[in-house]
Structure formats: structure tokens, C-alpha cells
N, C-alpha and C positions, 0 to 999 in steps of 0.2 A: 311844408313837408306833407307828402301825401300819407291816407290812411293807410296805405299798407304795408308801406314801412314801418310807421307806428304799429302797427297791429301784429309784424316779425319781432319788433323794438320788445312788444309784450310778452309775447307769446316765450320770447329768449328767457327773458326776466323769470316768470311764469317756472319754467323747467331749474332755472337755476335756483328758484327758493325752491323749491321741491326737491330737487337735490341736496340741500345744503342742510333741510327737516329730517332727508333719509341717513346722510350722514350720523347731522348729533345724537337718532335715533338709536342709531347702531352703537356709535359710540358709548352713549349713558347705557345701551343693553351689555357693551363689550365685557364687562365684569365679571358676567353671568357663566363665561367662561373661563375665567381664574379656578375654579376646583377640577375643572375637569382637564385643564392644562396641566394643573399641578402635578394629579393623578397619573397622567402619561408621561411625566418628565419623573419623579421621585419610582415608578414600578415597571419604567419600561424603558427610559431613556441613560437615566442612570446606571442601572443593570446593565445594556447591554455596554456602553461606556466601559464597565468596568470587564465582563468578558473578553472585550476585545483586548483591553489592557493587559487582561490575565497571560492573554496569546501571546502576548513579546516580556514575559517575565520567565523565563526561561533561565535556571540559574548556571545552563549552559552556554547562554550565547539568547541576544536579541529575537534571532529568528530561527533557534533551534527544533521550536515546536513545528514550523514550517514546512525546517530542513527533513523532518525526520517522518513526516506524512508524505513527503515527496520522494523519499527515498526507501519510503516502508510501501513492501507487498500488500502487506495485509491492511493499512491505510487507502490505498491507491486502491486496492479491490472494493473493500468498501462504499470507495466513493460512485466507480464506476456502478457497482452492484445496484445502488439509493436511484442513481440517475435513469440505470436502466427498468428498475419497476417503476420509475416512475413516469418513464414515455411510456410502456407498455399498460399501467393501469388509466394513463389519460386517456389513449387511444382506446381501450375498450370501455370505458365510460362513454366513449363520446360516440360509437357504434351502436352499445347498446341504447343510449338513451336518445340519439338523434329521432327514428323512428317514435318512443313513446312521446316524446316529445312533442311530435308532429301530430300525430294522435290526438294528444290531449290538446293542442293550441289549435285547431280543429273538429272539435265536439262542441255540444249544444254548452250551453253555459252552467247548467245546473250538473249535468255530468262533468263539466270542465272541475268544477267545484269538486266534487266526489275523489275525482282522480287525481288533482294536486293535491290534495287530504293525503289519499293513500301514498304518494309521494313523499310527502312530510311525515309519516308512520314512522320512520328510520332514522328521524332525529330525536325523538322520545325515548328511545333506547337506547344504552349506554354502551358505548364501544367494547369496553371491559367483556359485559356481555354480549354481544355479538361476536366478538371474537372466538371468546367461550364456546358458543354455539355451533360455530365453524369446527372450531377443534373437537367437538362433538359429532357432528357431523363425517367427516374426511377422515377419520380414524379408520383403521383396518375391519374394526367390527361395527364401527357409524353408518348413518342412514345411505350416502352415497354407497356406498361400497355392498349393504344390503340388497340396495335396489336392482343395480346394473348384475348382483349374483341374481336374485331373483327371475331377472326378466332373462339370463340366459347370455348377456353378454362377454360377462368375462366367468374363468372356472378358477379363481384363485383373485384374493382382496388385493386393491390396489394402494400403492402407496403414495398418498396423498397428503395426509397432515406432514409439516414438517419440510416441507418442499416449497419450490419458486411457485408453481401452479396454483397451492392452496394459498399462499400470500397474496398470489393476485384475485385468487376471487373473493377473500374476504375483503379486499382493501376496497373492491370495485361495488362490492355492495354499498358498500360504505362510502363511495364517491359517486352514488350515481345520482342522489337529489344535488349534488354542488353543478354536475355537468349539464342534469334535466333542466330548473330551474332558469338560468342566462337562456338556455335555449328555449323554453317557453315564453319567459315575456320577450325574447324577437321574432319568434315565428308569430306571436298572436298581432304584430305590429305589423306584420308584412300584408297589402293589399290582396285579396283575391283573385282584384280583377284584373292583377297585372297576369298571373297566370295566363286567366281565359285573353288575355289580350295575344300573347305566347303564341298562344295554339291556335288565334283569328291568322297570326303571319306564316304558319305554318310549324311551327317547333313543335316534333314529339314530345312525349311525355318525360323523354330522357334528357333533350334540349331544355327543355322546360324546368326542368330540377336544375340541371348542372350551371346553367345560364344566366338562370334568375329565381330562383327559390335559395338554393346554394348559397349566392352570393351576400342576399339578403338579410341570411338567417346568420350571415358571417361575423357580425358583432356580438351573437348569442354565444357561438363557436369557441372564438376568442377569450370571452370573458370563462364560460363553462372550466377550459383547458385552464388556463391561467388556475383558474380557482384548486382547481385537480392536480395539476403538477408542483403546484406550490403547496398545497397541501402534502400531497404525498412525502417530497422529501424529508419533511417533519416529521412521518410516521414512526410512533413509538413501538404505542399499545397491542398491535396486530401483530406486527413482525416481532416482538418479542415474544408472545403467546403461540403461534403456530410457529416459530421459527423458519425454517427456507434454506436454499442452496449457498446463502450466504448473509451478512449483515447489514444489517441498513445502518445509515452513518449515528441515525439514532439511537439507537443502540449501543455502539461505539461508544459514544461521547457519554452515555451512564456508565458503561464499564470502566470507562478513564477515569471518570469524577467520581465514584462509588466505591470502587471495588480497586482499583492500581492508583489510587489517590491522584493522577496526573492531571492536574487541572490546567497548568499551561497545553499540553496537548491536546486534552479536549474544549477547551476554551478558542484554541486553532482550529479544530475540525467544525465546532459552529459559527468561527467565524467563516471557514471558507464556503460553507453551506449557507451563511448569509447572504454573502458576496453573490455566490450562485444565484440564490434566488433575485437578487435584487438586477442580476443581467435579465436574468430570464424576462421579469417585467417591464424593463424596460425593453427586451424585443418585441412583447406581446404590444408597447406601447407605441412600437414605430410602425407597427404593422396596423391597427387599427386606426392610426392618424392617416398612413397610406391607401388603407381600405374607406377610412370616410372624404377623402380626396379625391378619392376616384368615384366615390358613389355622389360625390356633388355635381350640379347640374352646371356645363359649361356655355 
């Protein structure tokens, strides 16, 4: 037999006891994960388990709480109302912070540092109070309504606190380090010099965005949104502190379980806002398998 067969012969050998070291490795470390498996199964698995369960205990019928959000106004409003702030606050998330975004994953490094700081400022702060703040603010004699009297714009206070408007701009404060953030660690991943290559073949500056900066920064995008939309439908805190042109389902389902004791109905309404969310990520997740499928080299 020649050496180099034997020296394949080895080299196989070689991989598979190093394989078989990483295995029991893992193995004897796999333990180390029993508290924290536990943890998510007894405070989070459990619980929802039984919410769901709550959903079809209905002492009217299996799928009375179902029936009764499908054939309720004021259920159906609700939902549609949660779904529509919450395209509306992803999308201006994703406007406003696309630009700082770009910004900041494009500065020198020591200012890079300064301005993700000031980006992370809004998470040291407590929603409770920022909300507070806003409804401070947007009030008839609050700081907006000072200003714009002030400078001459309007001749009578607007009415702002208590509306769809002021819900979305407190919520979008408050969502804009979740959409900044994805979009910064992908734009700082993106080549430069594919740009300047861009613009060697001839692509304006608007080719150049749309074409290939765009498309790149398109995993940032993805996860940003995801993060925003999934969030928002959860929102409590906001929308029950400024209120708005209508309810968010969060809302709702304190009102059921609180205040009208209905816990199979509300136990329904977070199941169906489960469910919701759990499509939602999986579209986000066909979409990014079909976006890195196509960004692969053929």
C-alpha cells in the first residue's frame, strides 16, 4: 500500500477521534444546561400551555371564545387596530432610523462609539416614564402644542395626546434602537468598495443605493422589522397611558382578565396574537432564506 493512502487512512482516523473528544465534550458539559431548560419550561412553557388551554375552556362551548372575537365588532376592531399600528410604527422605524443608521455605520470609530451610546440612552429609561413624558408633552398646554403656538403655526392647541398619532410617535421612540441596531451591524458589514466598484460601471448614486447598498443592508432590514413588529403587537404600556383612536389587543386581554373576569376570551385573544406573531416570523423567515439564496454566489 502506498503512503498516501495511508496518510488519507490517518488523517480520517485523525478527524474522527477529534470528533468523538468534541462530542463527550459536549456531552459531560450538556448538564450545564438543565437550570436554564428548566427555567423556560416551569415560567414560560408551562404558562403558555395553560393559556392556550384556558382558550377552549369555555363553559359555553369548546371554541366559544373564538366564536365570539370573530363575530365581535369590538374584538375584530381591535385586532385589525394592534396590526395596523403596528405596520405603521415598523415602517416609520425603519425611515427614521435607516438614514442614522447609515450615518453611524459610516463614521470614524471613536464617534461610531459616541453615537451607539447615544442610541442605547432609551434603553436606561423606563417605558412607564417615557410614556409619561409623551403624555406630558402632546397635551393641549404640553411642550408641542407651546412650540408650534409660539412660532406662529397654529392659533389654537392641537389635539394630540389621546390619539392614533401620539401613540405612534411614542411607540416609534421607543422602537427606534430595536430597528437602528440589526441595521447597524449590516451596513457596517457591507464592503465599500463594492459601492466605488458601482459607480467604476457606471451606476448613479441612486442605482448604487437601490442595487446594492439596498439589498445588502437587507438582512439588517429584516431582522430591524421582525424585531418592531413583533414587538409592537405586545404593546401594553404606551397605548394604555396616551390612549388613541382605538385599542390595542393588549389592552383588551387586561380588560378581560382584570376588570370583566373573562379569562377564556382573553386567553383567546393572546392566543390568536400568538399564532399572529408566530406567522409573521416565519414569513420574515422565508424571506431571509430567499434573500441569502439569492445573495449566494452561483
Amino acid at each position: 500500500m502506498s503512503a498516501e493512502p495511508l496518510d488519507i487512512i490517518g488523517g480520517s482516523a485523525q478527524r474522527a477521534g477529534r470528533l468523538a473528544r468534541l462530542q463527550a465534550g459536549l456531552s459531560s458539559k450538556a448538564w450545564l444546561m438543565v437550570p436554564s431548560l428548566l427555567l423556560l419550561f416551569f415560567l414560560f412553557l408551562v404558562p403558555l400551555v395553560a393559556i392556550i388551554g384556558q382558550s377552549f375552556a369555555s363553559p359555553d362551548g369548546t371554541f366559544d371564545a373564538y366564536r365570539r372575537i370573530l363575530t365581535s365588532g369590538g374584538s375584530l376592531a381591535s385586532l385589525f387596530y394592534t396590526f395596523r399600528v403596528a405596520v405603521a410604527v415598523t415602517l416609520l422605524s425603519l425611515i427614521l432610523a435607516y438614514p442614522v443608521a447609515y450615518f453611524i455605520a459610516n463614521a470614524r470609530a471613536t464617534l461610531q462609539l459616541v453615537l451607539i451610546s447615544m442610541v442605547l440612552v432609551p434603553f436606561w429609561t423606563s417605558a412607564v416614564i417615557r410614556s409619561y413624558s409623551w403624555l406630558v408633552m402632546l397635551q393641549r398646554k404640553g411642550v408641542v402644542n407651546d412650540v408650534l403656538l409660539g412660532v406662529g403655526l397654529i392659533d389654537r392647541p392641537l389635539r394630540l395626546a389621546n390619539t392614533e398619532l401620539g401613540v405612534h410617535l411614542a411607540m416609534v421612540q421607543v422602537m427606534l434602537p430595536f430597528m437602528a441596531l440589526p441595521l447597524i451591524n449590516a451596513m457596517r458589514n457591507i464592503n465599500p468598495g463594492l459601492m466605488l466598484a458601482a459607480s467604476i460601471l457606471g451606476a448613479n448614486p441612486l442605482k448604487q443605493f437601490l442595487q446594492v447598498y439596498l439589498p445588502l443592508s437587507g438582512p439588517g432590514v429584516l431582522a430591524g422589522s421582525a424585531l418592531v413588529f413583533i414587538t409592537t403587537l405586545g404593546f401594553y404600556i404606551t397605548p394604555a397611558l396616551l390612549g388613541g383612536d382605538g385599542m390595542m389587543v393588549a389592552v383588551m386581554i387586561e380588560q378581560q382578565a382584570s376588570r370583566q373576569l373573562d379569562w377564556p376570551l382573553a386567553s383567546a385573544l393572546a392566543t390568536l396574537l400568538l399564532v399572529s406573531t408566530c406567522v409573521f416570523f416565519l414569513v420574515i423567515e422565508r424571506l431571509r432564506a430567499a434573500q441569502a439564496a439569492f445573495r449566494r454566489p452561483r
